[in-house]
RODO-2510 file (C-alpha; in nm, 4 decimals, decimal comma):
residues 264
     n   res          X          Y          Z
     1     x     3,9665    -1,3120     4,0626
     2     x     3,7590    -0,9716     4,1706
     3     x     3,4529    -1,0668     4,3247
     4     x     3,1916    -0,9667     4,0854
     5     x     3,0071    -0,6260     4,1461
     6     x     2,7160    -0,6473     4,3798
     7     x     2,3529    -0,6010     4,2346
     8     x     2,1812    -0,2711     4,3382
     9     x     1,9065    -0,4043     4,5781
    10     x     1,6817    -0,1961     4,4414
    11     x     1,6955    -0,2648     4,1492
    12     x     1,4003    -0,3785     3,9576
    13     x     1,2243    -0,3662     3,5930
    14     x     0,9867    -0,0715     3,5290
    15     x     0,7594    -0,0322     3,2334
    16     x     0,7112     0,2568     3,0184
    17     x     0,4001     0,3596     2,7964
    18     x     0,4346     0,4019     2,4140
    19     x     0,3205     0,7416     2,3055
    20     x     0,0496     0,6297     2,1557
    21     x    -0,0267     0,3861     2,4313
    22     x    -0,0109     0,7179     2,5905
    23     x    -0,3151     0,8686     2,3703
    24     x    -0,5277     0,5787     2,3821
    25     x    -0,8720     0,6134     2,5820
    26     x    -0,7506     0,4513     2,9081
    27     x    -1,0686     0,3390     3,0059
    28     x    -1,0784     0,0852     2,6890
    29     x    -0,7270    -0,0321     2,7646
    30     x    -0,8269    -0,0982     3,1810
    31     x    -1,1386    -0,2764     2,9746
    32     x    -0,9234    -0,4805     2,7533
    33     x    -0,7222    -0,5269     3,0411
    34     x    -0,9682    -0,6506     3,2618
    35     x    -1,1781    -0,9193     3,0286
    36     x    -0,8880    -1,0641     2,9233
    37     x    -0,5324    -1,0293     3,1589
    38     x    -0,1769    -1,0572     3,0551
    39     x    -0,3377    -1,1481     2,7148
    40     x    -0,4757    -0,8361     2,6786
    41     x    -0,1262    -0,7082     2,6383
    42     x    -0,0870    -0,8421     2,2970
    43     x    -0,3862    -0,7914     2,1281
    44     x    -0,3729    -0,4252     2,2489
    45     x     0,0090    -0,3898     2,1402
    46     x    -0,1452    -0,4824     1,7369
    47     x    -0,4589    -0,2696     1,7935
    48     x    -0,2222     0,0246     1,8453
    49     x     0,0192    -0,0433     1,5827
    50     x    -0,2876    -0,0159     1,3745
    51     x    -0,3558     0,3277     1,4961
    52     x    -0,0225     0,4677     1,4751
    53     x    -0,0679     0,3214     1,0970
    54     x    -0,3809     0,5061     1,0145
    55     x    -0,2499     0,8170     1,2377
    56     x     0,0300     0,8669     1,0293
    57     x    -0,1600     0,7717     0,6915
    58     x    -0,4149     1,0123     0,7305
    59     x    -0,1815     1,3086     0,8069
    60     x    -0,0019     1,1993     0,4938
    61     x    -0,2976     1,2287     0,2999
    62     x    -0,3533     1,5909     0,4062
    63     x    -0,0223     1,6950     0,2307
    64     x     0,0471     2,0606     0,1362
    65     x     0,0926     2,1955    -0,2019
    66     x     0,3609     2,2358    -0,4079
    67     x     0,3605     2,5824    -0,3781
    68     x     0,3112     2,6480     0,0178
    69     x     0,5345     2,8417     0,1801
    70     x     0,8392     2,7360     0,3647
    71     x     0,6679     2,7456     0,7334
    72     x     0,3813     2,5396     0,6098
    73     x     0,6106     2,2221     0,4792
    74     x     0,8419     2,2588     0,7679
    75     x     0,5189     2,2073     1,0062
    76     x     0,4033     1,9319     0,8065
    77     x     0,7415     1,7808     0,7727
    78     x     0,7578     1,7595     1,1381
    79     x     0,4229     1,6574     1,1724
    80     x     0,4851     1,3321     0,9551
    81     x     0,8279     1,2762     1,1750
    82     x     0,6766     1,2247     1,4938
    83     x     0,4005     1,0297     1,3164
    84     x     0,6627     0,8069     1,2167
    85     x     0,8797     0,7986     1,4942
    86     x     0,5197     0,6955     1,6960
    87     x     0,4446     0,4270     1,4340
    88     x     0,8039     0,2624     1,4548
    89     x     0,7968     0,2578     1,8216
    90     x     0,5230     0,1001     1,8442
    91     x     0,6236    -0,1545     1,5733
    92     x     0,9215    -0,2444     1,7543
    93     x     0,6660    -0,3350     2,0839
    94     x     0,4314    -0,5662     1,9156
    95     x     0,7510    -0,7508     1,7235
    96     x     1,0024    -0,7745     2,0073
    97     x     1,2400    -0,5363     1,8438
    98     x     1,2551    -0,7236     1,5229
    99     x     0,9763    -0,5971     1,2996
   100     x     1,2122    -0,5857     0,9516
   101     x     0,9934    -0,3153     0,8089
   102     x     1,1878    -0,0276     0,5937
   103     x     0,8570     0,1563     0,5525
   104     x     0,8761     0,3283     0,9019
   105     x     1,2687     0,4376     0,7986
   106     x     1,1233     0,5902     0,4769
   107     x     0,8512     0,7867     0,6536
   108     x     1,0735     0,9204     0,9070
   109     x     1,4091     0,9891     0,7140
   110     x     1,2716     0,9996     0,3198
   111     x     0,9102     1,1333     0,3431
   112     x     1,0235     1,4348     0,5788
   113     x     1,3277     1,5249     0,3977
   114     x     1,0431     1,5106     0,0095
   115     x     0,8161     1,7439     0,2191
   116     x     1,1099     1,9878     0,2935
   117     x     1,1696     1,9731    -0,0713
   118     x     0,8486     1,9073    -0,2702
   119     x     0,5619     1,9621    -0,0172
   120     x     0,3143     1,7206    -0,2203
   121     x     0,5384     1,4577    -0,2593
   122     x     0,2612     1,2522    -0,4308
   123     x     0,2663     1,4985    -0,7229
   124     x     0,6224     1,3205    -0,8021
   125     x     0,4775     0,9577    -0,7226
   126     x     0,6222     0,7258    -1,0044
   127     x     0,4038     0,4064    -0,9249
   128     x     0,1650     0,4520    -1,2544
   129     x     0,5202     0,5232    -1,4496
   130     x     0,6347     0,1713    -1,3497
   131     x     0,3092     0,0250    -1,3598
   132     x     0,3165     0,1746    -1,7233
   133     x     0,6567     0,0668    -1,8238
   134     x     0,6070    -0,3329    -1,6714
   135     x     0,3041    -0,3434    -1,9138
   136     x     0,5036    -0,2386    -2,2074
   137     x     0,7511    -0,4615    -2,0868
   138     x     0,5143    -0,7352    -2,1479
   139     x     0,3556    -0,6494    -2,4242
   140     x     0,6734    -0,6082    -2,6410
   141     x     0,8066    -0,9563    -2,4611
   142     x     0,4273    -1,1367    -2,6100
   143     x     0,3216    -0,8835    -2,9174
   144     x     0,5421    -0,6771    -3,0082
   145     x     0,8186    -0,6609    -3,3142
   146     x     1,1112    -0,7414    -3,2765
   147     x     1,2432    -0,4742    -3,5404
   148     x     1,3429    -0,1341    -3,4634
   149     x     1,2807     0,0232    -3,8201
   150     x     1,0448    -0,0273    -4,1308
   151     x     1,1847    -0,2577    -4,3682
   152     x     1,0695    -0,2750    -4,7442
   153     x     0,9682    -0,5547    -4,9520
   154     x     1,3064    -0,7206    -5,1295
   155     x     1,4896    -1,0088    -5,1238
   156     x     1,7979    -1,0996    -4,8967
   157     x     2,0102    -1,4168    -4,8944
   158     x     1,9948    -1,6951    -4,6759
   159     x     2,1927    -2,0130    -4,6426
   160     x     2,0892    -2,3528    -4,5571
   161     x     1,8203    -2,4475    -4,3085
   162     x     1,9319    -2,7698    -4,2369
   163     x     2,1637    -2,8617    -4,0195
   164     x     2,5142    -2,9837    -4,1431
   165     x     2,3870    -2,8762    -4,5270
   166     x     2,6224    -2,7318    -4,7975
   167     x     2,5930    -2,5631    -5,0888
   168     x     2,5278    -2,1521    -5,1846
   169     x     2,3367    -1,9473    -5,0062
   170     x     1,9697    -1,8548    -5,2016
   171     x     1,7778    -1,5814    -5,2622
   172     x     1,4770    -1,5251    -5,0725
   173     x     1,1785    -1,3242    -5,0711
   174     x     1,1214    -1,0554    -4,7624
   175     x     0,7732    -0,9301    -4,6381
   176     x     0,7393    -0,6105    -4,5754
   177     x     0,7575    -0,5082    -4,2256
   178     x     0,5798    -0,1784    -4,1849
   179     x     0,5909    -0,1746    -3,8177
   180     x     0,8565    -0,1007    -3,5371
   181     x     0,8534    -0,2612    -3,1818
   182     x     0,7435     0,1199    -3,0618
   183     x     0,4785     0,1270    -3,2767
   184     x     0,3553    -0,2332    -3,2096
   185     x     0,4191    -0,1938    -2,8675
   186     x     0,1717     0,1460    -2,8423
   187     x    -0,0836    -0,0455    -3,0643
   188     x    -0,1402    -0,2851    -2,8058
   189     x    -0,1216    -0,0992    -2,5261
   190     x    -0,4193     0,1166    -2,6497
   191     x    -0,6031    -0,1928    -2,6632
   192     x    -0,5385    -0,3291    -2,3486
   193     x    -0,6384     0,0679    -2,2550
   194     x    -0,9721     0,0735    -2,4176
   195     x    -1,0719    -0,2817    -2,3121
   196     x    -1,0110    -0,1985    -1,9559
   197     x    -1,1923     0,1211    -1,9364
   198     x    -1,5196     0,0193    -2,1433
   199     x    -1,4518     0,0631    -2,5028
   200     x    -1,4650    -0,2867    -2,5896
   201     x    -1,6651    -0,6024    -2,5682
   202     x    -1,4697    -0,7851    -2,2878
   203     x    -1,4478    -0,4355    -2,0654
   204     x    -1,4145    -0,3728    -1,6979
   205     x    -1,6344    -0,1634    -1,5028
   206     x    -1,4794     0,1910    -1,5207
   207     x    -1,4273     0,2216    -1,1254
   208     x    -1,3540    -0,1100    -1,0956
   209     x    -1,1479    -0,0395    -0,7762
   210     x    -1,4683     0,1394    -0,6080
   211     x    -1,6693    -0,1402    -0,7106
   212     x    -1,4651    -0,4405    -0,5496
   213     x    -1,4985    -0,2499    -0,2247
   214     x    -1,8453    -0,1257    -0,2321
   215     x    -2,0436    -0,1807    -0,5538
   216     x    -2,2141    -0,4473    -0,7305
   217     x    -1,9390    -0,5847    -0,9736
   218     x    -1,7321    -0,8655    -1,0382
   219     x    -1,5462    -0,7728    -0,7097
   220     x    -1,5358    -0,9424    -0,3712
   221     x    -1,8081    -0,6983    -0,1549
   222     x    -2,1058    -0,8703    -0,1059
   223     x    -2,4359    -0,6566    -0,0388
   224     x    -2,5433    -0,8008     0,2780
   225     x    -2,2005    -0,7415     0,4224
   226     x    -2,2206    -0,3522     0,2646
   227     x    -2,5860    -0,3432     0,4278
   228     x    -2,4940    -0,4307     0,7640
   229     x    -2,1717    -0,1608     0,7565
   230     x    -2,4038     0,1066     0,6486
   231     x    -2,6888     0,0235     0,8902
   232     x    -2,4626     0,0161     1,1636
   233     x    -2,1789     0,2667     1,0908
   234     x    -2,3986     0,5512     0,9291
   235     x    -2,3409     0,7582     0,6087
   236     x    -2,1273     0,9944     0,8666
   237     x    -1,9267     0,7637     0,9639
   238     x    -1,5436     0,8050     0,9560
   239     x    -1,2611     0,6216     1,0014
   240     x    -0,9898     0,8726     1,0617
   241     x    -1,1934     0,9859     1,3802
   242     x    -1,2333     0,5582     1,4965
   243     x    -0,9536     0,3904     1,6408
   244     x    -0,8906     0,0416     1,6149
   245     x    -0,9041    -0,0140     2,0397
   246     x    -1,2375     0,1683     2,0222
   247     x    -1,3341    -0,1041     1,7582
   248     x    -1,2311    -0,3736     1,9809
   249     x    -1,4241    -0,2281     2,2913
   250     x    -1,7360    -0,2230     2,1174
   251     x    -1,7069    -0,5886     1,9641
   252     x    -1,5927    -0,6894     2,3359
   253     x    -1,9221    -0,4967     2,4639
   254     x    -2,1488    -0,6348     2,1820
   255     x    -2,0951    -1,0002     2,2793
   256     x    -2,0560    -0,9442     2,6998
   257     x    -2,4059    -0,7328     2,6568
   258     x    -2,7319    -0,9286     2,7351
   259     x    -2,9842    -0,9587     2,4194
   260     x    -3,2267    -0,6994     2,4049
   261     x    -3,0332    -0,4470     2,6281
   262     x    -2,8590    -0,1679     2,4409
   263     x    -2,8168     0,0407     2,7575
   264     x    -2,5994    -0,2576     2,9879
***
C-alpha cells in the first residue's frame, strides 16, 4: 500500500472571530475572559447570540413603507440579510453546528426576498387571521349549529329509536331552527369579543398585554421588581442601545465591587 501522505508540520488549528464577536466591546469580553477562563467562552458565545437576536429584531422593526421607493427596500433588504447571516453564524457557534432553527433561514432567504416585494412586510402579517379563524374553529366545534340554512317549523319522519325495532316510520314534530352555524358562530364570537375587551362582567383589562409586563393586573409583574428596573435603569433607558455582554459586565462588576464603593 502507498504510504499515507505526510502531515504539514505546520500545521495547526487557528480560531476565527464571529462578526459580531467582532463588534463586541473587547474590553468586556478580555473581562469575561479573565474572571472566569475557558468558561467564559460559553457564556459569552449565548450572550452574543442574544445580541445578534435583538440586532436583527430591532432593524426589523424599523421597516419601510409600502410605498418607498425601490433604493430604500433594496437597502433595507440588505440590511436585514447580513443581520441574519450574523445571527445564524453565531447560532451555529453556541450549538456546535446543530442549532435546528428555520427562523434564521426565513430571515435571510424569506424576509429579504418580502422586503424586495412588499417593503412593510408586517402590513401582510396573517397571525391575527389565524388567531381569528382557530377561535371560530372552536367556537363552531363547542357552540355553534350544526345547520347551514334556516329551517321552518314542520314535521319530518323518523323511524325507530331503538335498536333492532320494526314497524313504520312516524311523524314527528320539528323546531324551528332560525339560526345557521355562520350566524351562531359570529354570535359568539362577539361575545367572547366584548368580554375580553371590557364590555362585560367577567372582562379583561383592555391592555392586558401591557399590564402583565408592567402594570398592576392580573399579570405576572410584580411592583417591587418594576421599582427596582425603573430606579436603576431610568425612564431613558433603552434596550436597543444595551447589549446583553454589557449586561453581564455590569452584574459581574456589581457583585466583584466592595459595598459602599461605586467608583472600584
Amino acid at each position: 500500500p502507498a504510504p499515507a501522505p505526510p502531515e504539514p508540520a505546520d500545521a495547526e488549528l487557528t480560531r476565527q472571530p464571529s462578526r459580531v464577536e467582532r463588534e463586541a466591546d473587547a474590553a468586556h469580553l478580555q473581562l469575561l475572559r479573565d474572571m472566569y477562563g475557558s468558561r467564559a467562552e460559553t457564556a459569552i458565545r449565548a450572550a452574543l447570540a442574544f445580541d445578534a437576536y435583538f440586532a436583527w429584531y430591532y432593524a426589523w422593526k424599523r421597516r419601510v413603507p409600502i410605498d418607498a421607493e425601490k433604493a430604500d427596500k433594496e437597502a433595507r433588504a440588505l440590511e436585514n440579510m447580513q443581520l441574519a447571516v450574523d445571527m445564524h453564524e453565531i447560532y451555529e457557534r453556541v450549538s456546535l453546528y446543530n442549532h435546528g432553527s428555520y427562523m434564521p433561514h426565513g430571515a435571510i432567504f424569506k424576509i429579504t426576498e418580502s422586503i424586495l416585494e412588499v417593503g412593510d412586510v408586517e402590513a401582510f402579517d396573517t397571525g391575527p387571521l389565524e388567531l381569528l379563524n382557530a377561535e371560530a374553529k372552536r367556537k363552531a366545534k363547542s357552540n355553534g349549529a350544526t345547520n347551514l340554512e334556516t329551517i321552518g317549523a314542520g314535521q319530518a319522519q323518523r323511524g325507530p329509536t331503538k335498536a333492532g325495532a320494526q314497524g313504520p316510520s312516524r311523524l314527528c314534530g320539528v323546531a324551528e331552527r332560525a339560526t345557521t352555524m355562520a350566524l351562531s358562530v359570529a354570535y359568539h364570537l362577539l361575545i367572547t369579543n366584548a368580554l375580553r375587551r371590557g364590555d362585560g362582567v367577567a372582562s379583561i383589562p383592555t391592555e392586558r398585554r401591557a399590564e402583565r409586563l408592567f402594570g398592576d393586573g392580573p399579570g405576572r409583574s410584580k411592583l417591587v421588581r418594576r421599582g427596582i428596573k425603573l430606579e436603576h435603569l431610568g425612564e431613558d433607558y433603552s434596550p436597543e442601545k444595551d447589549s446583553v455582554i454589557a449586561a453581564m459586565v455590569r452584574i459581574v462588576v456589581a457583585r466583584v465591587r466592595p459595598a459602599g464603593d461605586p467608583e472600584a
